[in-house]
C-alpha positions as CSV (number, residue, x, y, z in Angstrom):
1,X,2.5,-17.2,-57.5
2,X,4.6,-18.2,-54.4
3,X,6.4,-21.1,-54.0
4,X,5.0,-23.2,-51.0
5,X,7.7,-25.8,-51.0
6,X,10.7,-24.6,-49.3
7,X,14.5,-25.8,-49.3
8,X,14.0,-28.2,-46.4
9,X,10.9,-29.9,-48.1
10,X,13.1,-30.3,-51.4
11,X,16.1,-31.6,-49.4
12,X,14.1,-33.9,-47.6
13,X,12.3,-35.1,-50.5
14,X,15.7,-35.3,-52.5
15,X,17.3,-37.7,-49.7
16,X,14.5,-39.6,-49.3
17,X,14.5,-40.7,-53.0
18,X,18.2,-41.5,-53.2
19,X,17.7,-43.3,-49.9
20,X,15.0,-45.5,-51.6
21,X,17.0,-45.8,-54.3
22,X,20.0,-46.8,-52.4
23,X,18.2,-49.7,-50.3
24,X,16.8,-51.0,-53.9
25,X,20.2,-51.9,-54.5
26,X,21.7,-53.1,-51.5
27,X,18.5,-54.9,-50.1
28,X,17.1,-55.9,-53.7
29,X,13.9,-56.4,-54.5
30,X,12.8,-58.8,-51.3
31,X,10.6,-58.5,-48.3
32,X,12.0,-55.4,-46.8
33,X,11.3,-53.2,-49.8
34,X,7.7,-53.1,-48.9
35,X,9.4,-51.6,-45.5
36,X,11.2,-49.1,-47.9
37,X,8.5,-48.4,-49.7
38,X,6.3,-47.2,-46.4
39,X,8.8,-45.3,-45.2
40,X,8.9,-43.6,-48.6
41,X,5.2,-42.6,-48.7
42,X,4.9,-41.6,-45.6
43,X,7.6,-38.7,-46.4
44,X,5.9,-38.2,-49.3
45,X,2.7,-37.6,-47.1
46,X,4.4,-35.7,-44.8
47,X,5.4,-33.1,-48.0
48,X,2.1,-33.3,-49.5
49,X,0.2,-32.5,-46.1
50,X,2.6,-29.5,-46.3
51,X,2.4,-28.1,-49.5
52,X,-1.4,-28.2,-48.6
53,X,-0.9,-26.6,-45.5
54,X,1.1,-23.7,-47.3
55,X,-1.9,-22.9,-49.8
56,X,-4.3,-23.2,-47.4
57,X,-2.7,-20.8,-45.5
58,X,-1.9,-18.2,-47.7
59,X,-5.9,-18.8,-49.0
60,X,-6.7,-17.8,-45.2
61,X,-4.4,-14.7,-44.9
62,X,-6.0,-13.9,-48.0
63,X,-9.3,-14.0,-46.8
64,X,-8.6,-11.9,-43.5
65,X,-6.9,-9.4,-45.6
66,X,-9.9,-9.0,-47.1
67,X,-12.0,-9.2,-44.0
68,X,-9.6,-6.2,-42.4
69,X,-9.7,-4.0,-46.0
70,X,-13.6,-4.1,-45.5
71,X,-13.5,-3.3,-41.9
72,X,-11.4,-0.4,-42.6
73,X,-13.4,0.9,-44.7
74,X,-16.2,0.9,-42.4
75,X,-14.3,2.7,-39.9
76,X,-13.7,5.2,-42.7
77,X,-16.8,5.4,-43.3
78,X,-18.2,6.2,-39.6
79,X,-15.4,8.5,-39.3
80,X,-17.1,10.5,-42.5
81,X,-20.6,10.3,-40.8
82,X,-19.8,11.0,-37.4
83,X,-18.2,14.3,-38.6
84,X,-21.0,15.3,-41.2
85,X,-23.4,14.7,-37.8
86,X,-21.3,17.1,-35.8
87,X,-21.3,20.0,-38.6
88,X,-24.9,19.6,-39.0
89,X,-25.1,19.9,-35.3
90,X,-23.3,23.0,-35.2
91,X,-23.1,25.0,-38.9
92,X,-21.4,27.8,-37.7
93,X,-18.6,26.3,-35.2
94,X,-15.3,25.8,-37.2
């Protein structure tokens, strides 16, 4: 399984809760903590929106290296028929 969050998601994520933290204390528990408290789930969005992004896209490369597997196999496969067509054509030509 692959990790989708990377160092600067964590780092963010670490900052931003000491930061919270940190105006807790200084600014207490008054008016401006709801202003805290945005800022602090909109980073949280931000990470979540991106840890989506991350699985979503590896679902997607997925996918298409499916997609290409198949059509490769197709090509194979035409390859195989378009040279069975040209020794039935002509059986004695090497």
């Amino acid at each position: 399984m692959r990790v989708h969050l990377d160092f600067g998601s964590i780092a963010v994520m670490i900052i931003t809760v000491i930061l919270f933290i940190l105006a807790l204390f200084v600014k207490g528990f008054t008016h401006d903590l709801f202003l805290e408290a945005g800022i602090f789930l909109v980073s949280a969005k931000i990470i979540i929106m991106a840890y989506r992004n991350g699985i979503a896209s590896n679902r997607i490369e997925h996918k298409l290296d499916e997609i290409l597997a198949v059509l490769d196999g197709l090509e194979k496969q035409e390859e195989v028929s378009q040279q069975d067509k040209g020794r039935r054509q002509h059986p004695g030509e090497k």
